[in-house]
Steps between C-alpha positions, in 0.01 A plus 500: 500500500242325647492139489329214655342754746853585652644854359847488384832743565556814358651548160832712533531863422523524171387809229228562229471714199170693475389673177160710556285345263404595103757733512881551375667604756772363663464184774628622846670233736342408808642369832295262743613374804326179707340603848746547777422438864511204769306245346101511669472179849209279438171606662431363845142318486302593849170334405366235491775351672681160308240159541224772617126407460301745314137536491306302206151647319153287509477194289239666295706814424228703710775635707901609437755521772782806481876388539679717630865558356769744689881521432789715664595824327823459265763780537529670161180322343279703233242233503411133575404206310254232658440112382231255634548195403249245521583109562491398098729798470323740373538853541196638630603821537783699410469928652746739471491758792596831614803545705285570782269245490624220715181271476217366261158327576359264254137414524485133407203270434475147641814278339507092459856517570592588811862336555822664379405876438885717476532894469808674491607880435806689343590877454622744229694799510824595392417358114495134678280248630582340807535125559151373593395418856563186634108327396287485832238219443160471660194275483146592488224385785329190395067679414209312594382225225182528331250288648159401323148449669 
């Protein structure tokens, strides 16, 4: 189950009864066994570095900046699961990645708020999610202020 953004352990093995549907025929039993297999290490976040300074678009929106976002591969990972996390805590954006692709780029425009940014990573394969990366935090440069003639 997933609950308060945290996904919870495994039901046990267990069986199910399947009848094929508007028919009569008799249900057959079914067997299902959890995932086995080490459970998956927590990504290793490469960039931006914790308390880095990242780039900040124009006051005026006329230009973005890219942020740059690159993790370590997991051993036995199918596929990766990104979170930015902007200072008021929202989620600004959530990707799910190959297993191959190790980093993201997200064009941003110009953003009042530049204190207190976090992104983290965690991996799936082996029917589990790893724990999430420790959260790496990072503040945006301070853009040029509007001035008026």
């Amino acid at each position: 189950a997933y609950i308060n953004g945290t996904y919870g352990a495994w039901s046990p093995a267990g069986t199910f009864n399947v009848e094929p549907p508007n028919t009569d025929c008799a249900a057959e039993t079914r067997h299902y066994q959890p995932s086995a297999g080490a459970p998956l290490q927590s990504p290793t976040l490469r960039a931006p570095i914790n308390k880095a300074i990242m780039p900040n678009g124009s006051w005026d929106r006329s230009q973005s900046y890219h942020w740059f976002f690159e993790w370590q591969w997991t051993d036995g990972a199918d596929y990766y699961e990104l979170e930015i996390i902007d200072p008021k805590g929202n989620r600004i954006a959530t990707l799910q990645t190959t297993a191959t692709d190790l980093r993201y780029t997200l064009d941003y425009p110009y953003n009042q708020y530049p204190e207190d940014w976090q992104w983290r990573v965690r991996a799936y394969g082996r029917g589990h999610w790893s724990p999430w990366s420790p959260n790496a935090t990072f503040t945006l440069e301070r853009s040029a202020t509007q001035t008026c003639n």
